[in-house]
C-alpha positions in Angstrom: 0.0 0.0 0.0 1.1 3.4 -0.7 2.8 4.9 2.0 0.1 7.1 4.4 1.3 10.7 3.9 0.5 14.0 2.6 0.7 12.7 -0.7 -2.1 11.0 -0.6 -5.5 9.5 0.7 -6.2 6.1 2.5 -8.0 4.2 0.5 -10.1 1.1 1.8 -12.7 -1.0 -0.6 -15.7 -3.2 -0.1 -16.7 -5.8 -2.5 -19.8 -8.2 -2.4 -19.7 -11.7 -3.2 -21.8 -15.0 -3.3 -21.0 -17.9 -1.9 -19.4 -19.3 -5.2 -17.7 -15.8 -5.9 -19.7 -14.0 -8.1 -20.1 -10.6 -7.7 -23.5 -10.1 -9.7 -27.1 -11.5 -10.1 -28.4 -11.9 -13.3 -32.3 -11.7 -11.4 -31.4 -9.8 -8.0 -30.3 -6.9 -7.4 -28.9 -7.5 -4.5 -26.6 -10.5 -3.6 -25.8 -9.9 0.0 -28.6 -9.6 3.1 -30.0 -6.3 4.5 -27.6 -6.5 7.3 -24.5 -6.5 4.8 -26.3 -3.2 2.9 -26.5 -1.6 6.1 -22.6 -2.2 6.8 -22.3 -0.6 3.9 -23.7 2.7 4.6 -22.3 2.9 7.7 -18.7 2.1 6.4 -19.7 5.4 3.9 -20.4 7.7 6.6 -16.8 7.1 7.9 -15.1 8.1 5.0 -14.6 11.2 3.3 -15.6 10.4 0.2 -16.1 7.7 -2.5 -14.6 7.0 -5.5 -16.4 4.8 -8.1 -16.8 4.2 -11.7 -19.2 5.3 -14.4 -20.0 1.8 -15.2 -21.1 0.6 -11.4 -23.4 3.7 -11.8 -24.7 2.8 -14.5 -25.2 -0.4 -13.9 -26.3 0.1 -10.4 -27.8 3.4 -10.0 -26.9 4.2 -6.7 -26.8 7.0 -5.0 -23.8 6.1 -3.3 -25.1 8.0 0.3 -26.0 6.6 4.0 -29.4 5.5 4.4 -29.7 4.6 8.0 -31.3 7.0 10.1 -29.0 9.4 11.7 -26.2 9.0 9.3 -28.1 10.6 6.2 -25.8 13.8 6.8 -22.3 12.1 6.6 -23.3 10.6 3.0 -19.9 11.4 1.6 -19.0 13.3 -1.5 -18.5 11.3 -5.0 -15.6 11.0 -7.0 -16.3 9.0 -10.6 -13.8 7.4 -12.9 -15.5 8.2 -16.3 -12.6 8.8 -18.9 -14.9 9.2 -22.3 -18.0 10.8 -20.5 -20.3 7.5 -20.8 -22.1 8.5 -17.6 -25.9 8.2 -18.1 -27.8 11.7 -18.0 -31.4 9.8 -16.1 -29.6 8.4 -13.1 -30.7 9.0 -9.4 -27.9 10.4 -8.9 -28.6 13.1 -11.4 -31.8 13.9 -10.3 -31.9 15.0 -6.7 -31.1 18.3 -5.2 -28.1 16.7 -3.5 -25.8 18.4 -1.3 -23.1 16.5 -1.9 -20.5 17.4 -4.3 -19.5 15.3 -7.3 -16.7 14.9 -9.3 -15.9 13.2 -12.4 -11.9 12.0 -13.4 -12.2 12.5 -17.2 -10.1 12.9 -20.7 -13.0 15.6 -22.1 -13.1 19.1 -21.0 -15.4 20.2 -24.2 -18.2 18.6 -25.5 -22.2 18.8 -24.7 -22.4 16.1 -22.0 -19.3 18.1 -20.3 -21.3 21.2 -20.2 -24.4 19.3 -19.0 -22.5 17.5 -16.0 -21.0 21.4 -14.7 -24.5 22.9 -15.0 -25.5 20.3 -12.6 -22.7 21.5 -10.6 -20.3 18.4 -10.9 -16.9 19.3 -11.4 -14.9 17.8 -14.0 -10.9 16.9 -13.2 -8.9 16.0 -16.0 -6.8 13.1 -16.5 -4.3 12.5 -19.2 -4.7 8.7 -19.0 -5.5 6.0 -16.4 -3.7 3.0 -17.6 -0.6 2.3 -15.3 0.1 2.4 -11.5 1.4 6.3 -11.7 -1.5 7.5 -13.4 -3.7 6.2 -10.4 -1.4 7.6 -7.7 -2.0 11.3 -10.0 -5.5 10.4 -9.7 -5.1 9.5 -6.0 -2.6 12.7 -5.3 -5.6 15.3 -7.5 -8.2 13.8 -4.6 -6.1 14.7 -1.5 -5.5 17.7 -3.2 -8.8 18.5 -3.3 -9.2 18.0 0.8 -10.2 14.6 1.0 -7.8 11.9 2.9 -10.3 9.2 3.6 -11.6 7.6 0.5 -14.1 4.2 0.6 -13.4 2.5 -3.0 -16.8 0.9 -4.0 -16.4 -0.6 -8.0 -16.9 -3.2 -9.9 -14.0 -6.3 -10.0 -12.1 -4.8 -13.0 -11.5 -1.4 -11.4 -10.8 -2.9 -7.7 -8.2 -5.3 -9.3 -6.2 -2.7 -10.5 -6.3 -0.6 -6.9 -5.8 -4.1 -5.7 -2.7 -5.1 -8.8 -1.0 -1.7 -7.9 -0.8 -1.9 -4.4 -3.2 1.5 -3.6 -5.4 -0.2 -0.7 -5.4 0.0 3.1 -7.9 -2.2 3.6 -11.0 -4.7 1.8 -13.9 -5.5 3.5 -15.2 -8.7 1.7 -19.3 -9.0 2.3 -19.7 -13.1 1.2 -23.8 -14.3 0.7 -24.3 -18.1 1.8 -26.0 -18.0 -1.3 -24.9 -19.5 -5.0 -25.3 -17.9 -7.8 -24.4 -20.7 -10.3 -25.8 -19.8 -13.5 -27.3 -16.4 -12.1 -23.8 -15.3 -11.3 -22.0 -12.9 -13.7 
């Protein structure tokens, strides 16, 4: 793990699995119990903020916030990995007054859907690329920069490989149904 300094944030992950590993449902939406969703959101309101990827949005569309009462006001901000702008415009996330403040990591700085995501107030932080270990520790570096030294990763297995490849995590809290997915898995 990157060595905890001013540099840059600590960075911890969750990940949810079935029983026989698989990290989706093709029929649920959920693959975990209520009392592993509710770990969740309470593992949010400890952090700073969160950094995810356009795609788990997408596919998910979450809202990425606490939902336990009490904690609704430590929902933390949001930091998206979305390189070519492929974030959907009718997401919940889209479509709330939120308080919150979002940021997208991004190669675009001109185009229509740029424009759109700033007059929703989210700002947009360019990125040269994302494709090696350094370029994530830039990304990493641009977040504590930006006042934020707590960071709760929550992506998909392809992103969370590479935090995981690269040595950028503190710690990964591993939510495991005693459910199988089998053929439902994806």
């Amino acid at each position: 793990y990157l060595q905890h300094n001013s540099k840059y944030p600590l960075v911890d992950a969750k990940i949810a699995v079935s029983n026989d590993y698989f990290t989706k449902s093709k029929k649920k939406k959920w693959i975990t119990n209520d009392h592993s969703r509710k770990r969740t959101h309470y593992l949010r309101s400890l952090y700073s903020c969160i950094l995810s990827t356009y795609k788990t949005i997408n596919d998910d569309n979450s809202m990425f916030n606490c939902r336990i009462d009490g904690l609704e006001e430590k929902s933390p901000d949001l930091f998206i990995i979305d390189r070519f702008l492929k974030l959907k415009r009718n997401l919940k996330l889209m479509n709330t007054n939120n308080k919150r403040k979002i940021f997208i990591f991004t190669t675009i700085s001109k185009s229509r859907k740029a424009n759109y995501f700033k007059k929703k107030g989210i700002k947009l932080i360019l990125l040269n690329k994302l494709d090696e270990k350094n370029d994530f520790k830039i990304l990493l570096k641009k977040i504590k920069k930006t006042g934020y030294s707590r960071v709760f990763l929550e992506t998909g297995v392809t992103s969370l490989s590479l935090f995981i490849k690269f040595n950028l995590l503190n710690e990964l809290y591993i939510f495991k149904s005693d459910k199988n997915l089998s053929n439902n898995g994806l």
